[in-house]
C-alpha positions as CSV (number, residue, x, y, z in Angstrom):
1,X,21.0,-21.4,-40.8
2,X,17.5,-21.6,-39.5
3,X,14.9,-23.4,-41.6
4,X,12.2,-20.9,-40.0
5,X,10.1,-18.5,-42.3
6,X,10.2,-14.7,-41.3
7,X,6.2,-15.8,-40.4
8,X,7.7,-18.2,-38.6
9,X,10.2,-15.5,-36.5
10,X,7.5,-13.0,-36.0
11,X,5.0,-15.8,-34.7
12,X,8.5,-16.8,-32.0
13,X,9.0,-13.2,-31.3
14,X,5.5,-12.6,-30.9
15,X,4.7,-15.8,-28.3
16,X,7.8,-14.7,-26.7
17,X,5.9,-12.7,-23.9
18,X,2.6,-14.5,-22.9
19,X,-0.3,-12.7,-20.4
20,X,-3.5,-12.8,-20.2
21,X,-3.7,-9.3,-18.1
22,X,-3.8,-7.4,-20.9
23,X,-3.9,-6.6,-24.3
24,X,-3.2,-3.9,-26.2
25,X,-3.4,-2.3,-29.9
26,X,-3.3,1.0,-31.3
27,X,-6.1,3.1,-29.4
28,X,-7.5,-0.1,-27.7
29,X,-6.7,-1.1,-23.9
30,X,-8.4,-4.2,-22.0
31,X,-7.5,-5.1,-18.6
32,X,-8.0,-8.7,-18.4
33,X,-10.5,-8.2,-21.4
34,X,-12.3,-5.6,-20.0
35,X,-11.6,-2.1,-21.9
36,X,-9.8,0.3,-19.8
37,X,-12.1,3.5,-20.2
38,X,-15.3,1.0,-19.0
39,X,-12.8,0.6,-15.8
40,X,-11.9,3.8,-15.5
41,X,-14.4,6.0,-13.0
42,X,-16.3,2.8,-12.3
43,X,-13.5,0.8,-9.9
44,X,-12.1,1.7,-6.9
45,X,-8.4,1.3,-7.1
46,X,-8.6,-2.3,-4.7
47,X,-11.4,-3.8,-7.1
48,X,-8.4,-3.1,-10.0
49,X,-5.6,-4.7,-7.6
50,X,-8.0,-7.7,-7.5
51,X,-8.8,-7.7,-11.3
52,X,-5.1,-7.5,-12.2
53,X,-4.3,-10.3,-9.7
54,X,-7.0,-12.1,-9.6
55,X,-8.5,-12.3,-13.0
56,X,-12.2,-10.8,-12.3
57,X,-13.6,-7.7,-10.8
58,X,-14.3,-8.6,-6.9
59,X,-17.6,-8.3,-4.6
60,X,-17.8,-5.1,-2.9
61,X,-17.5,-6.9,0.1
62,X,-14.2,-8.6,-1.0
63,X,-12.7,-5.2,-2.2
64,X,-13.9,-3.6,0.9
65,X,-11.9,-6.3,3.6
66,X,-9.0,-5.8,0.9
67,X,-9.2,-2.3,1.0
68,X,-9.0,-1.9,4.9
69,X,-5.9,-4.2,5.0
70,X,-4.2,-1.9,2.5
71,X,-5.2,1.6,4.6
72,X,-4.0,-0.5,7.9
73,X,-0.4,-0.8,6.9
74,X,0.6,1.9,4.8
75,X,2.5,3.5,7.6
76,X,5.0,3.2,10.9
77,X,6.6,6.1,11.7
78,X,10.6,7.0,10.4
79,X,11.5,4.3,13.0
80,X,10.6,1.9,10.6
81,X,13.8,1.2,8.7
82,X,12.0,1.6,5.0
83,X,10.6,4.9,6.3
84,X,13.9,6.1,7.5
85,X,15.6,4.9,4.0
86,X,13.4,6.2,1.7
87,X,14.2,9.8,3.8
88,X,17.7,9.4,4.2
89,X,17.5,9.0,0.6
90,X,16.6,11.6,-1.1
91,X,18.6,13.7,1.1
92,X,21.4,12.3,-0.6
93,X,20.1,13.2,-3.9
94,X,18.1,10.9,-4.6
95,X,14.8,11.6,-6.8
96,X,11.4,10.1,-5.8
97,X,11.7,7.2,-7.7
98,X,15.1,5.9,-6.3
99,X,14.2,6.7,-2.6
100,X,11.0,4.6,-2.9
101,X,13.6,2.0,-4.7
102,X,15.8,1.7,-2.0
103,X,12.9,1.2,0.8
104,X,10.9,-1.2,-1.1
105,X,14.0,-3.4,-1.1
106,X,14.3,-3.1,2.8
107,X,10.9,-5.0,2.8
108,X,12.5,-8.3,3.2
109,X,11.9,-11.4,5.4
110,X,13.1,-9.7,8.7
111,X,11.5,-6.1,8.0
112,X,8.1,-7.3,5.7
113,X,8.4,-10.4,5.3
114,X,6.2,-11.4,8.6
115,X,2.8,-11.2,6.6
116,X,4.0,-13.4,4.5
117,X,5.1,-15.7,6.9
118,X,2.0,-15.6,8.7
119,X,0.3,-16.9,6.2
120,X,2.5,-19.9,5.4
121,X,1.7,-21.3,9.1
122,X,-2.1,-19.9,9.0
123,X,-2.1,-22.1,5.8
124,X,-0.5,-24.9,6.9
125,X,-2.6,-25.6,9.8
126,X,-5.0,-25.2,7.6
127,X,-4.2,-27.8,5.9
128,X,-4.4,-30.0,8.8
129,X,-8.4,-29.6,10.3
130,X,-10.3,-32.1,9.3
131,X,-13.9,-32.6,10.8
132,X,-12.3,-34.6,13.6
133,X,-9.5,-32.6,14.5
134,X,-9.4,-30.0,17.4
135,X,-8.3,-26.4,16.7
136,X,-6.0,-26.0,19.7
137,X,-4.0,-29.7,19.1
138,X,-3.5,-28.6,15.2
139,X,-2.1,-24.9,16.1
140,X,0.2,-26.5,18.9
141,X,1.8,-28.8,16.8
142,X,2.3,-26.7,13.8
143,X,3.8,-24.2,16.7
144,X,6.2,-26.6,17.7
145,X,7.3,-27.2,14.4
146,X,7.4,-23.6,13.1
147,X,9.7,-22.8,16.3
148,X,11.8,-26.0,15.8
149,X,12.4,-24.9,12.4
150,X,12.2,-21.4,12.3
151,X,13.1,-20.2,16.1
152,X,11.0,-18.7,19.1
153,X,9.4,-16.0,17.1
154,X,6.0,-16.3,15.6
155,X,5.6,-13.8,12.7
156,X,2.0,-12.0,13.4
157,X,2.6,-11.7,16.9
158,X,3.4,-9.2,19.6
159,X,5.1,-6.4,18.6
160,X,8.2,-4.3,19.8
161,X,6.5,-0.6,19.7
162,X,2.5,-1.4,20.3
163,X,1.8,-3.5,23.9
164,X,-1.6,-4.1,21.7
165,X,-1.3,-3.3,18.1
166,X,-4.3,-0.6,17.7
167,X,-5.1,-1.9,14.1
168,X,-5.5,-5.2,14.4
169,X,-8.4,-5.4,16.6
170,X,-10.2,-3.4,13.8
171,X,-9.5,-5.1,11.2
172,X,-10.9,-8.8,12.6
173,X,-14.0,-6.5,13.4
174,X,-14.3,-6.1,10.1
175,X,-13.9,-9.7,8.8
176,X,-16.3,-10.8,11.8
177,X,-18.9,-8.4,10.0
178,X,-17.6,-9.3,6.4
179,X,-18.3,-13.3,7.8
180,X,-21.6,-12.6,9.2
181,X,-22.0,-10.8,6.0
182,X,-21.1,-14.3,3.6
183,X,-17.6,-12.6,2.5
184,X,-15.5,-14.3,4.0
185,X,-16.0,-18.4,6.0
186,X,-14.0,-17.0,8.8
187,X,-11.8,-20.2,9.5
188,X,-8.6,-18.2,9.1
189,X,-9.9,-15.4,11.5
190,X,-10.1,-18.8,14.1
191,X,-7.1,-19.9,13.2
192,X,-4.9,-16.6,14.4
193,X,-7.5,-16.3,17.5
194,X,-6.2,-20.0,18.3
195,X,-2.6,-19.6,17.9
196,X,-3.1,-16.3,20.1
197,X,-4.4,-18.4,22.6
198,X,-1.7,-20.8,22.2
199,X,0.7,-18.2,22.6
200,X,-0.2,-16.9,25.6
201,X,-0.3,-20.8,27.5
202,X,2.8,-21.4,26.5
203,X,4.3,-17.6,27.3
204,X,1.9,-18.0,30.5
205,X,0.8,-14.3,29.2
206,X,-0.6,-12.8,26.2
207,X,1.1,-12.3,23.1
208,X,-1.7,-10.2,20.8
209,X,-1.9,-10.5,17.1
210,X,-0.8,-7.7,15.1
211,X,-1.2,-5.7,11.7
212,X,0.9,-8.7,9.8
213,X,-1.0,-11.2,11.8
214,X,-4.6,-9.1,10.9
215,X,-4.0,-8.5,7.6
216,X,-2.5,-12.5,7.4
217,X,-6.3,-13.3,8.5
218,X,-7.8,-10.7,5.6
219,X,-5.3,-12.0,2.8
220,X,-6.0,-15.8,3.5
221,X,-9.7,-15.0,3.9
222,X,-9.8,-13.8,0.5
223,X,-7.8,-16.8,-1.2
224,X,-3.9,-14.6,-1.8
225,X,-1.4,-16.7,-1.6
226,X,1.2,-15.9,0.9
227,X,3.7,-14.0,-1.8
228,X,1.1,-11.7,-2.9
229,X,0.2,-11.1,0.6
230,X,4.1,-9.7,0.8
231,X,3.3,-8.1,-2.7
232,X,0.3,-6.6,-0.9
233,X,1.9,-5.1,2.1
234,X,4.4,-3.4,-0.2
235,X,1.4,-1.6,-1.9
236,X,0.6,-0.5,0.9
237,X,3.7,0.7,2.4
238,X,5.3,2.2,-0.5
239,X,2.4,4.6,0.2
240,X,3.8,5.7,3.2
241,X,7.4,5.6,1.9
242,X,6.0,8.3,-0.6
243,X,4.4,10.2,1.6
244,X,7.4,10.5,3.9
245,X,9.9,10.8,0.7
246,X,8.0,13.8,-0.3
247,X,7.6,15.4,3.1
248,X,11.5,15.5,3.5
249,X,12.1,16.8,0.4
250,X,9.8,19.5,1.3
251,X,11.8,19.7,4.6
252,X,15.4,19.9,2.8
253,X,18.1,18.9,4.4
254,X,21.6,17.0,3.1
255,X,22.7,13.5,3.6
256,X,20.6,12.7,7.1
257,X,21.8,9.7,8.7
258,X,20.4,7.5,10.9
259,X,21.1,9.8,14.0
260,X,21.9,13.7,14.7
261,X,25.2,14.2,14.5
262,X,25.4,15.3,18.0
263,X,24.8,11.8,18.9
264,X,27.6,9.9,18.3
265,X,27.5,6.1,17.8
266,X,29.3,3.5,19.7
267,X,32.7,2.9,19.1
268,X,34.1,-0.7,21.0
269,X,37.3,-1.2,18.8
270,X,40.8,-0.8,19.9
271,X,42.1,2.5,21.5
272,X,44.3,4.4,19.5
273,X,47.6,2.9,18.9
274,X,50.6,3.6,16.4
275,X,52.8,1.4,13.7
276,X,56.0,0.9,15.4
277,X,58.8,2.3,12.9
278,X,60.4,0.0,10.4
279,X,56.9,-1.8,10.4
């Protein structure tokens, strides 16, 4: 039998959850102390992603530079496998809810994951300047490392679709003016220019940065860590998987694969053949 008073239960069952994002009592809410209705009409909805993470209310600047990463990657066409799941989806039946379920969990290391990524190597060279090291030497040796350990492909850069990726020139205009501006020290920013440049010697042609490798730049500049920049990027994409969710539902349509089905896939199996009798 436990020795335990019933105080001592309710004291166990009460510690057993501990958070300091909120706290809440009958007809009382506080976001990280802060009651809710003071938030409410006062924040835009990236200064409350940065309270809830974070712990306190951003600059305007800060929410700004995190705002513009979050309206850069919200979408990428049905192409992009979560698009096409969350559609495919609910033309099997599934409600809101469960198609933006099943995309979310496409965002993975292969498709979502490169953000992520990015940062990691943005971080760990880094880690590595000191007053009397030189930019390029760092970013070629963490390259060599990353590609020794990782392969040839350097998440942030190039991209299959976009010869230059349209947003990420953008949004490194807008940490260049959020630098000028005392936002942001801008070493991350010269960190992807560098390994851009180191790209392209080694390719012997450019590789650009693109939206992962931008918004990599934006979510290091503002001190994420590299899972929340992942956490991030699904914020921002499950917008888009909404979006196109609702838009086929609106459209109708029953159990949509991948392709029409006047395309047929590719079938490199074995021609037809029979069980000989007795077998």
């Amino acid at each position: 039998m436990s020795s335990k008073t019933a105080d001592d239960l309710v004291h166990d069952a009460s510690a057993w959850w501990s958070t300091r994002i909120i706290d809440i009592h009958p007809g009382e809410i506080k976001i990280r102390g802060y009651p809710i209705q003071e938030l409410i009409g006062e924040l835009r909805f990236p200064e409350m992603i940065w309270l809830m993470l974070r712990g306190e209310i951003p600059t305007r600047g800060q929410a700004t530079l995190l705002e513009a990463a979050l309206v850069a990657a919200v979408d990428h066409g049905p192409h992009a496998p979560s698009i096409a799941i969350s559609r495919m989806a609910v033309t099997c039946g599934l409600p809101i809810n469960g198609a933006m379920a099943s995309a979310v969990n496409a965002l993975d290391d292969i498709h979502g994951g490169a953000g992520e990524q990015c940062m990691e190597l943005y971080q760990a060279i880094a880690g590595e300047l000191d007053k009397s090291s030189v930019m390029s030497d760092v970013v070629d040796a963490a390259l060599d490392r990353y590609t020794r350990d990782h392969g040839k492909v350097i998440p942030g850069f190039g991209h299959r679709f976009h010869p230059i990726d349209p947003r990420a020139g953008k949004l490194l205009e807008l940490v260049d003016t959020a630098r000028a501006q005392g936002t942001v020290a801008g070493l991350y920013a010269r960190i992807g220019v560098a390994v851009e440049e180191s790209l392209e010697r080694r390719k012997g042609k450019r590789i650009p940065m693109n939206i992962d490798g931008a918004t990599a730049v934006i979510y290091a500049e503002l001190g994420f860590a590299p899972q929340l920049g992942r956490g991030l990027f699904i914020l921002s994409r499950s917008v888009g998987i909404l979006a196109h969710a609702w838009e086929q539902i609106e459209q109708g349509g029953r159990i949509k694969g991948p392709m029409p089905k006047s395309i047929p896939y590719n079938y490199v199996g074995e021609p037809m053949r029979h069980l000989e009798p007795g077998k």
